[in-house]
C-alpha positions in Angstrom: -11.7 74.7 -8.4 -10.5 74.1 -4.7 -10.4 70.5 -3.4 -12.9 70.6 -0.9 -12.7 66.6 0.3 -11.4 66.2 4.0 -8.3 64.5 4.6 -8.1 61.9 7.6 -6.3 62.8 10.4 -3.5 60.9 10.8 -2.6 61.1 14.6 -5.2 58.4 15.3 -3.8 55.6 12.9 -2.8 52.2 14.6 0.5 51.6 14.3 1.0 49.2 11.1 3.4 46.0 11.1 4.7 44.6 8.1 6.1 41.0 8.6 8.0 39.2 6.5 9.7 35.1 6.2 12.3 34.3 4.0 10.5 31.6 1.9 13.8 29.1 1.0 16.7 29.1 3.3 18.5 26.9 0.6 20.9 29.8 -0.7 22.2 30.4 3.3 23.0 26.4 3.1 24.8 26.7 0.0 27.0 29.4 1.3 27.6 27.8 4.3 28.6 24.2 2.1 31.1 26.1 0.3 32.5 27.7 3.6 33.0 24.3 5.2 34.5 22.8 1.8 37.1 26.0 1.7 37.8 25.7 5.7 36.4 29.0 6.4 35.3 29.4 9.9 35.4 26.3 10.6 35.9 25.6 14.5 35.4 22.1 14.4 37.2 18.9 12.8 36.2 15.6 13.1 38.6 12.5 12.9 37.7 8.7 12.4 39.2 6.0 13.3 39.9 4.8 9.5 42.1 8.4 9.4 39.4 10.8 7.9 39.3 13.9 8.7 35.8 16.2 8.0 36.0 20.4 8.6 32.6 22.0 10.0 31.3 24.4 11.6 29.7 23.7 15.8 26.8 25.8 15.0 25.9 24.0 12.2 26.2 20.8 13.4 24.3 21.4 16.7 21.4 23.3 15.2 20.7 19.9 12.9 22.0 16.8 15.5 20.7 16.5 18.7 24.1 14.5 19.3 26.5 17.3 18.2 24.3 19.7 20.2 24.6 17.9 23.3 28.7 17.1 22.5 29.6 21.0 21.8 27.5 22.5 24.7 27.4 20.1 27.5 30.4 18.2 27.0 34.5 18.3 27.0 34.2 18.6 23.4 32.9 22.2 23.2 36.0 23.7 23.8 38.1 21.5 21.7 39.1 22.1 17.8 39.1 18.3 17.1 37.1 15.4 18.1 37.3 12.0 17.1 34.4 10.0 16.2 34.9 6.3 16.6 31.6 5.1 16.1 32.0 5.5 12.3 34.0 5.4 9.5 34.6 8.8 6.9 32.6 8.1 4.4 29.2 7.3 6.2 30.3 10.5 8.3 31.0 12.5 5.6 27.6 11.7 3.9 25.5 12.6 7.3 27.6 16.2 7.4 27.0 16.4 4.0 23.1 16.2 4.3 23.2 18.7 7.2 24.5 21.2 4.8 22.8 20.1 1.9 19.3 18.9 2.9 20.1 16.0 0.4 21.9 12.3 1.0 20.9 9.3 -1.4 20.6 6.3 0.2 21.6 2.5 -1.5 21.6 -0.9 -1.1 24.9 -0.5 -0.1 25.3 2.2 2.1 21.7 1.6 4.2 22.8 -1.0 6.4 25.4 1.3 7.6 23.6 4.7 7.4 21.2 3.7 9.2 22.9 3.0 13.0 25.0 6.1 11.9 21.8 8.4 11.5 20.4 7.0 14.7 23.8 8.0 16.7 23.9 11.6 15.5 19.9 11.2 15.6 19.3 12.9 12.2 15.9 11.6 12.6 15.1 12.2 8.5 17.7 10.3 7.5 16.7 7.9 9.5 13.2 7.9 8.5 14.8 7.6 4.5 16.7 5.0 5.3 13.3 3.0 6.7 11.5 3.7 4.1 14.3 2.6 1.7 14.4 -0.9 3.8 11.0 -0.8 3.7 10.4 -1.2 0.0 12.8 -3.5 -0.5 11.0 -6.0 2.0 11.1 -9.7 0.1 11.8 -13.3 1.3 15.0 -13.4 1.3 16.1 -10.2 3.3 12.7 -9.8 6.3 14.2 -11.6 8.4 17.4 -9.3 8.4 15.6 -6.4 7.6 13.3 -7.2 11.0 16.5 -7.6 13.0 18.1 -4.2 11.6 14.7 -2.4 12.7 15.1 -4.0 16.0 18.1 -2.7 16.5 18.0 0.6 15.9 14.1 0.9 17.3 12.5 1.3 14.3 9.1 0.7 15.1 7.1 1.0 11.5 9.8 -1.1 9.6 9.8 -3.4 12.9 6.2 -3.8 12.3 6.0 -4.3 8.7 9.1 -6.4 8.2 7.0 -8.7 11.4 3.7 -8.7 8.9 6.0 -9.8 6.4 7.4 -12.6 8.3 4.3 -13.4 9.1 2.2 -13.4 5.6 4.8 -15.4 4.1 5.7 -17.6 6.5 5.7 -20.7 4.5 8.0 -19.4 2.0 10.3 -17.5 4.3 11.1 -20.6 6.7 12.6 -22.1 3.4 15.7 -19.6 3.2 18.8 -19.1 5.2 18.1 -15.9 6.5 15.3 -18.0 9.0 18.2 -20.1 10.2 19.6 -17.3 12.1 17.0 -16.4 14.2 17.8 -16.5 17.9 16.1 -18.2 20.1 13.8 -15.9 21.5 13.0 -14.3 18.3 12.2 -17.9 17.2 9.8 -18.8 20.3 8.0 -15.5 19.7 7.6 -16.5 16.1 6.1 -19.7 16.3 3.8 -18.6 19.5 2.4 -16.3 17.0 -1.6 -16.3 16.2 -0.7 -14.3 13.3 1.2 -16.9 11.1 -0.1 -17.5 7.9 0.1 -21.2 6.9 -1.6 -23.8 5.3 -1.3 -26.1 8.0 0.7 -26.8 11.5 3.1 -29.6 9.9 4.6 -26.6 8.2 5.0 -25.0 11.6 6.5 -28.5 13.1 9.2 -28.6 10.2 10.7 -25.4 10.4 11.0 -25.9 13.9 12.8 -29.4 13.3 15.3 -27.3 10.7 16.0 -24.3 12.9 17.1 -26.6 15.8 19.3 -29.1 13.9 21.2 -26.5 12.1 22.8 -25.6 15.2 21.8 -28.7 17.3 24.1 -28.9 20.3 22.7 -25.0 21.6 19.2 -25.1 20.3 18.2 -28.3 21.3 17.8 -27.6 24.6 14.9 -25.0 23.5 13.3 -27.7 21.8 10.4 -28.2 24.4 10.1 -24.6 24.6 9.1 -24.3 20.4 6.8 -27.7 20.5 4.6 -26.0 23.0 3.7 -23.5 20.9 3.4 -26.4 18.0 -0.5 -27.4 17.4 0.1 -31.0 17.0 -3.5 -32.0 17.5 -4.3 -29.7 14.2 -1.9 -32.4 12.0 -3.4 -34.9 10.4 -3.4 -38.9 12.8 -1.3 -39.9 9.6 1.0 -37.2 9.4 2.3 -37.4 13.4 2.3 -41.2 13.0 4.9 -41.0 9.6 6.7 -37.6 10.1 6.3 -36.4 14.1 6.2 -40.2 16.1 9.9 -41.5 14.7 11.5 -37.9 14.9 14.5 -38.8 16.9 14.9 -35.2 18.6 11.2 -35.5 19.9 12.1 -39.6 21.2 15.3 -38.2 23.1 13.3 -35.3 24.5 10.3 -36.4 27.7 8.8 -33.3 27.4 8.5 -33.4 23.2 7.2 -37.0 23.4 4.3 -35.3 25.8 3.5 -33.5 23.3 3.2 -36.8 20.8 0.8 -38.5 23.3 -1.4 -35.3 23.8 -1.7 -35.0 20.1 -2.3 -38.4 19.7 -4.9 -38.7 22.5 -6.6 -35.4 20.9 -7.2 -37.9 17.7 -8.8 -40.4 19.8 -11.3 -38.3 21.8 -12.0 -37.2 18.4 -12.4 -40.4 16.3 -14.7 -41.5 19.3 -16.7 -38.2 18.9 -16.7 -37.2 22.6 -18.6 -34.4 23.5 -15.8 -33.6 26.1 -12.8 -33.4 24.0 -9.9 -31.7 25.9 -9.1 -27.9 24.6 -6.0 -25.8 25.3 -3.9 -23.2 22.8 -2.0 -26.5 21.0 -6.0 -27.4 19.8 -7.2 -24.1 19.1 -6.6 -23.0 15.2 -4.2 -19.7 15.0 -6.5 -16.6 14.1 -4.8 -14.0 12.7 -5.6 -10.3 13.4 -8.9 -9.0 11.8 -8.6 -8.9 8.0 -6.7 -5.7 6.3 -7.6 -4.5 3.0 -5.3 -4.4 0.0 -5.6 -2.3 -3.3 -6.2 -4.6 -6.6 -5.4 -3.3 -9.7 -6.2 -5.2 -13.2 -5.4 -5.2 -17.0 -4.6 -1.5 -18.6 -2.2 -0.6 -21.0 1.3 -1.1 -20.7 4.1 1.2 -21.1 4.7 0.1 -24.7 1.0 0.1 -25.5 0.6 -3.2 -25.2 -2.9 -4.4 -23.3 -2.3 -6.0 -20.2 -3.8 -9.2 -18.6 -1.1 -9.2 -15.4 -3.0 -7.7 -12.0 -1.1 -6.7 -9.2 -2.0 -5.9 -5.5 -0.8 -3.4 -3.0 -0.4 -4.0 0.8 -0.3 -0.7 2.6 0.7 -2.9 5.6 4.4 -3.7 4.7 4.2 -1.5 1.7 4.8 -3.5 -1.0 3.2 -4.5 -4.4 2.9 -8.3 -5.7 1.5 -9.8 -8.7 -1.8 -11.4 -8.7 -3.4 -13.8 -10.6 -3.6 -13.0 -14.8 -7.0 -12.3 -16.8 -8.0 -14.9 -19.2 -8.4 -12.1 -21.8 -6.0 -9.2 -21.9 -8.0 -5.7 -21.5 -8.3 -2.4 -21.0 -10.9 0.2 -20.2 -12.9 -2.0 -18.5 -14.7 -1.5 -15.0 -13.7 -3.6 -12.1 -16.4 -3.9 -9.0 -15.9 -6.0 -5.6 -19.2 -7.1 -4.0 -18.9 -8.0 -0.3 -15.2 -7.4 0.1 -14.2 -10.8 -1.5 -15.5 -10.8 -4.9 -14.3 -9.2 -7.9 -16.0 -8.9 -11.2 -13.7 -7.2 -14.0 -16.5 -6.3 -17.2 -16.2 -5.4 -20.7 -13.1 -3.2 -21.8 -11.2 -3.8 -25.0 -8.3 -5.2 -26.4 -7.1 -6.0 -30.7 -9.9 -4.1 -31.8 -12.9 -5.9 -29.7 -15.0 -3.9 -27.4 -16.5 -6.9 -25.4 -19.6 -7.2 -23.0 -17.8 -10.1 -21.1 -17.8 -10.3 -17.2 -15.2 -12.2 -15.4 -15.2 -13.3 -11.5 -12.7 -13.5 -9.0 -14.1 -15.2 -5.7 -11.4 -14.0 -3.3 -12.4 -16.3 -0.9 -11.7 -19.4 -2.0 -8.5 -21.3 -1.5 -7.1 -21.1 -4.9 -8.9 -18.6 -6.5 -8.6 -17.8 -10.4 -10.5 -15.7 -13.0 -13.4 -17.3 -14.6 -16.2 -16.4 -16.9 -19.2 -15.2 -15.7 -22.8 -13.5 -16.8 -22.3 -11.2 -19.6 -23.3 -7.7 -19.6 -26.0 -6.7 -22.1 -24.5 -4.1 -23.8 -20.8 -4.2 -24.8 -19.2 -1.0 -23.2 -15.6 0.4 -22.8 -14.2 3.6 -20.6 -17.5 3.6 -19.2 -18.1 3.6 -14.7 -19.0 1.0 -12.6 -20.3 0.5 -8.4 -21.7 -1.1 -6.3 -25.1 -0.8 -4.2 -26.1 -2.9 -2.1 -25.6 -6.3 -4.1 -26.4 -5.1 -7.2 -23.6 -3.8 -10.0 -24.0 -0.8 -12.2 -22.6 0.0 -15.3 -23.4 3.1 -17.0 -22.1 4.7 -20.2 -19.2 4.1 -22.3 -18.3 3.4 -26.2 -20.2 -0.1 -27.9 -18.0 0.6 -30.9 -20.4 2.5 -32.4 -21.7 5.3 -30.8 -21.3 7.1 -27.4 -23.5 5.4 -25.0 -25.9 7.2 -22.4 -27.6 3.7 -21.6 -26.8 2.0 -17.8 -27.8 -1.3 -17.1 -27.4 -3.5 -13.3 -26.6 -6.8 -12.4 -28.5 -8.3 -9.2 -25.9 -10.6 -7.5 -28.7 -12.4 -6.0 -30.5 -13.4 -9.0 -27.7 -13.8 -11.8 -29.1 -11.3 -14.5 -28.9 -7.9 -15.6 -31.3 -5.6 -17.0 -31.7 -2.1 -18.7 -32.1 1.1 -16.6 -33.4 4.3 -17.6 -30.6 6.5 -19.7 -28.8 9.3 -18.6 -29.6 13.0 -19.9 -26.2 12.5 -21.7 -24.0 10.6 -23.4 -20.6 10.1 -21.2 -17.2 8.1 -22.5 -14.5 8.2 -19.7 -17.1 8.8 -17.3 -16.1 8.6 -13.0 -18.8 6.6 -11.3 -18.8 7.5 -7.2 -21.5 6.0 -4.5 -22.8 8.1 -1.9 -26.1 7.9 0.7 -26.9 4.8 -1.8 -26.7 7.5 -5.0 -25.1 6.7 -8.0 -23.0 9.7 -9.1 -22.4 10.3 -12.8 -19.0 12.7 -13.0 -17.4 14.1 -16.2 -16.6 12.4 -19.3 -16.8 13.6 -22.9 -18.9 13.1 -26.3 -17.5 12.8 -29.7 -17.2 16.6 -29.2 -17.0 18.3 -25.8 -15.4 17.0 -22.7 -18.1 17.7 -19.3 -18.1 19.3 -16.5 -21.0 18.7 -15.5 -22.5 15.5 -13.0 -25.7 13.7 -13.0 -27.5 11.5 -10.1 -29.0 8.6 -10.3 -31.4 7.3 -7.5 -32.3 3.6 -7.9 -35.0 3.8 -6.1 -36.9 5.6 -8.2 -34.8 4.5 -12.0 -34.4 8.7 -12.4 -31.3 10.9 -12.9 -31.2 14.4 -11.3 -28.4 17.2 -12.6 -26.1 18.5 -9.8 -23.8 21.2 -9.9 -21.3 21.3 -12.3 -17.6 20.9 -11.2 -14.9 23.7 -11.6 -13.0 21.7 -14.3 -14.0 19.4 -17.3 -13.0 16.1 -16.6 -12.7 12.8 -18.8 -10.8 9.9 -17.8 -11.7 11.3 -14.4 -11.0 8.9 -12.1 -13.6 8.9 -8.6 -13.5 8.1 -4.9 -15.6 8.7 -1.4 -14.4 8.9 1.6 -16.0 10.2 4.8 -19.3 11.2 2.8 -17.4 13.7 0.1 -17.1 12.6 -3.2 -14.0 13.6 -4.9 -12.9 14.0 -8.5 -9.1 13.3 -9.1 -7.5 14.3 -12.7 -8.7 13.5 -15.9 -8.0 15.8 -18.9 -10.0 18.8 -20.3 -9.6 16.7 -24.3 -6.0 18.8 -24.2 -4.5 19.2 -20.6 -4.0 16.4 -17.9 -5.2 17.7 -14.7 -3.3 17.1 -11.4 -6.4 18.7 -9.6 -8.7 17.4 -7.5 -12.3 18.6 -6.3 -14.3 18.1 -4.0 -18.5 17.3 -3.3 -20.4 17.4 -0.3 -24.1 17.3 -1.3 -25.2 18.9 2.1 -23.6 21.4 0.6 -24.6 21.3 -3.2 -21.0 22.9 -4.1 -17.8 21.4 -5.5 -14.6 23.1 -3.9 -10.8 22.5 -4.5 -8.5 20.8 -2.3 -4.7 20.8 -2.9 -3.5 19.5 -6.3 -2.0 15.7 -6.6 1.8 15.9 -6.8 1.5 14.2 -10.3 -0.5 14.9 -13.1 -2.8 11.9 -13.6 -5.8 10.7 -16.1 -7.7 7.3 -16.5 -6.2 6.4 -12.9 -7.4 4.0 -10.8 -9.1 5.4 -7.6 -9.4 3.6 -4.1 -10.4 4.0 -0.3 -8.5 2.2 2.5 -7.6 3.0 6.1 -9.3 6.5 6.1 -7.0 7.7 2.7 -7.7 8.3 -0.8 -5.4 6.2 -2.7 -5.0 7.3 -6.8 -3.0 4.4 -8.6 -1.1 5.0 -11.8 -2.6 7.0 -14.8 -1.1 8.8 -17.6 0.4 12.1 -16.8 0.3 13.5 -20.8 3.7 12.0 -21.6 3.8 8.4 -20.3 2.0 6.0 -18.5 2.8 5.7 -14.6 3.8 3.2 -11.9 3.9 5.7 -9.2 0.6 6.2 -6.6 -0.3 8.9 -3.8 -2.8 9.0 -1.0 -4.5 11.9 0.0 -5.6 12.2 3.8 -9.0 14.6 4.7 -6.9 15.0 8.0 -4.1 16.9 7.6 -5.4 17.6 3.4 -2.0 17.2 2.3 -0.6 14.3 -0.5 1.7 12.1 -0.1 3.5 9.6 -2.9 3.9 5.7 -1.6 7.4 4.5 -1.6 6.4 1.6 -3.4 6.1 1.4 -7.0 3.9 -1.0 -9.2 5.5 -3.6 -11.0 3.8 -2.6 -13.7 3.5 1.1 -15.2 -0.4 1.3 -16.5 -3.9 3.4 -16.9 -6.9 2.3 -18.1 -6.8 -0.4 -15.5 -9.7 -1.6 -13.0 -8.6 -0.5 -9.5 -10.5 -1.6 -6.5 -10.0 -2.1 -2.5 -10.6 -5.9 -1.7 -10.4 -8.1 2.0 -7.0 -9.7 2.0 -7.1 -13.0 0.6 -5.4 -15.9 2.5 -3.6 -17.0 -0.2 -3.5 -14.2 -2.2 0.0 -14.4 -3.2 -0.2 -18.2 -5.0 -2.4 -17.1 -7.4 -2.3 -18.3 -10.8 -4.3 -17.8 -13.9 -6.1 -20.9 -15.0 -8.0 -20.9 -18.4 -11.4 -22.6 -18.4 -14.8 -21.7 -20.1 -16.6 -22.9 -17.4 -19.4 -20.6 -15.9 -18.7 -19.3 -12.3 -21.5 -18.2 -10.3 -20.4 -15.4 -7.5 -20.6 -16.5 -4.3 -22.8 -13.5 -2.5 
């Protein structure tokens, strides 16, 4: 039978393009290593002052450094076969050239110090940006100050900043090591001008002033003045400037110090008299640090040798860095941790040696030394169930009594101190992911004693009903939940076999869950939190072993990225919450008592 279907005509076809990009360029550098290492068309060698000698190739070494492009195109250098580098030593040289090549360097406590003015010279900008975040991390009392000065330096403006924060949350404790001695005397002035110093009081201030100028006395003295008129002395106690400031014999030899005395002292006077006309000026205003940043707290969990946790531990993303906080009176895991009001943290039920408890425990941030303490007990004892907060009032909703596989939810009203039953959910959930949004209480994942869910419910408290929604793309238990910028996102869990490292994504606008790029680690029973316009997700278990490690995910650029800093403690199961940053966060210290604490609202 003849083929009677018409061929296109081909003379009015566009004209097609077919591009293509080499998707790793790692196999070119590896070629071009072993060239440089045999000598092979190499057209450059670079000597040091210590007598080290390093082979490469100009091309190379311009397309990577700013410095060696400038040197071998606009300089004498680029028609010269050897060049000496005297700014550095071989094997700080050797390590930069070798990170050109290879894309890799690893960097130490004991090379950072001097790889990082090195990368700033050739201005290998990621090296140098390793090297912060290296310093970074390590931030503690006893190296800021140096740390601060190396950033300064080398105009590192994030590690300049956080290693200032630093300097300035710990104040109290940092003016008591040697480091603080060798602050110059500008450095010092700026310090102690500061509004942002955190201190328990100005005669703190006044005495590590009094140290810094008599450990080098005969050139700091005469800045003396200078440092007292940033000192509040009006803000000491009558009794303290009368014992400690009156008789110091810097401030007698010193007209200008012994000003300040009188003014102090005068200040106390107006004020025993209770004059309406006291005399203000900056030494008898209080310092008022910056508006309060929040921190990540993260409680209990279980340990990396299954043992149940009672340590807690908090994250600054301000200077990067995690410290312990103040122990539970109870080890526990599986619980559910709420803040109300920014500043106080409940931590309910859980488990630990084979007790599921319905115990709540309060943590009222704001106080001055503040410490765990029993508080009003839930109704229902409950583990690996979800927990938020709505408007002053806690929820709690599924979870495991021991028994049976709960469905009930039950709230706490901060205002009057009691909880009470709410209407059940259409299904039992255990490892359930609680998320708030538009005042809705959303009920994600979790399993029953046979299935694992995909699928979400809605609660709306103002009318005690739960609504289905869609399902999600994945089952979920040990899901752990967050919202940010009104989206409601699902991070890991497991399906009751694999650990997901996926996350999804809810818009109810929308009524759809979609995908967004997978976590770098595979994570279930994490903690979930929002700061700073990021979705933090802290620790989990990734299938094999419990974690220490947390990423952020920013709706920006939707891209993940791991924090430097690690916990001190790997854990899952663990309550994970953003919080106000305490005053005095970091002298916390767990006090056992039975007494009841009522919340401060």
């Amino acid at each position: 039978m003849q083929n009677t279907k018409q061929i296109p005509e081909p003379n009015r076809c566009e004209s097609a393009i077919y591009k293509y990009k080499k998707t790793s360029f790692s196999e070119i550098y590896e070629v071009l290593q072993s060239l440089r290492e045999d000598e092979f068309f190499c057209d450059i060698n670079l000597e040091t002052d210590d007598g080290g000698s390093i082979f490469g190739h100009k091309v190379v070494l311009a397309s990577a450094s700013p410095y060696f492009q400038a040197m071998f195109t606009n300089f004498s250098e680029k028609n010269q076969e050897v060049v000496v580098i005297r700014e550095l030593n071989s094997s700080v040289l050797q390590l930069l050239i070798d990170f050109i090549y290879s894309g890799k360097i690893i960097v130490t406590e004991s090379n950072v110090q001097v790889l990082l003015p090195a990368a700033n010279l050739l201005q290998l900008q990621e090296v140098k940006n390793a090297c912060c975040d290296f310093l970074q991390a390590q931030i503690c009392l006893t190296n800021c100050i140096g740390i601060f000065a190396l950033a300064d330096l080398h105009s590192c403006t994030k590690l300049l900043s956080s290693s200032e924060l630093y300097i300035h949350q710990y104040f109290s404790d940092v003016v008591e090591g040697d480091e603080f001695l060798s602050l110059s005397s500008e450095q010092m002035v700026k310090l102690i001008a500061s509004e942002e110093l955190t201190v328990s009081s100005e005669e703190k201030i006044f005495e590590s002033v009094i140290r810094w100028v008599k450990y080098d006395l005969d050139s700091r003295k005469q800045i003396l003045p200078k440092l007292m008129e940033h000192v509040r002395l009006p803000l000491t106690s009558k009794d303290y400037i009368l014992k400690n400031v009156v008789d110091e014999p810097l401030l007698i030899n010193c007209a200008k110090c012994k000003d300040y005395v009188f003014d102090a002292l005068h200040f106390h006077l107006l004020k025993s008299k209770k004059l309406i006309t006291i005399p203000h000026n900056i030494r008898t205003k209080p310092r008022q640090r910056g508006g309060t940043h929040k921190v990540i707290l993260a409680v209990g969990g279980v340990g990396i040798n299954n043992e149940i946790l009672y340590s807690t531990e908090w994250y600054d993303p301000k200077i990067n860095q995690w410290q312990p906080g103040p122990k539970m009176i109870t080890p526990s895991r599986s619980g559910g941790l709420a803040v109300v009001n920014d500043n106080f943290a409940m931590y309910l039920g859980g488990t630990s040696f084979n007790s599921i408890y319905q115990s709540a425990y309060g943590l009222d941030l704001s106080s001055d030394s503040p410490r765990w303490r029993p508080t009003y007990d839930m109704l229902v004892k409950r583990r690996s169930f979800g927990v938020c907060v709505i408007n002053n009032f806690i929820y709690v909703v599924g979870g495991f009594d021991g028994k049976i596989i709960l469905k009930s939810a039950e709230v706490f009203d901060c205002r009057t101190q009691k909880w009470q039953m709410l209407s059940n959910m259409s299904t039992r959930r255990f490892g359930v992911g609680i998320g708030v949004l538009n005042n809705l209480l959303y009920a994600v994942g979790g399993c029953n004693s046979d299935h694992t869910f995909n699928s979400v419910e809605c609660y709306n408290p103002s009318l005690d009903k739960w609504t289905p929604i869609a399902d999600m793309r994945e089952r979920r238990e040990g899901v752990g939940v967050g919202v940010l910028d009104d989206v409601l996102y699902a991070v890991g869990g497991n399906d009751g076999e694999d650990v997901h490292r996926s996350v999804e994504a809810y818009i109810p606008s929308t009524g759809v869950w979609s995908t967004i790029p997978d976590m770098h680690l595979c994570r279930s029973d994490a903690g979930v939190a929002v700061l700073d316009g990021l979705l933090y997700v802290v620790s989990g278990y990734d299938g094999a072993c419990r974690l220490d490690s947390v990423e952020s995910y920013n709706p920006n650029t939707n891209k993940w990225t791991m924090i430097t800093a690690s916990m001190n403690v790997a854990r899952n199961e663990a309550g994970v919450v953003a919080i106000d940053m305490p005053r005095y966060f970091k002298t916390f210290k767990a006090v056992r008592t039975e007494k009841k604490l009522k919340p401060k609202f």
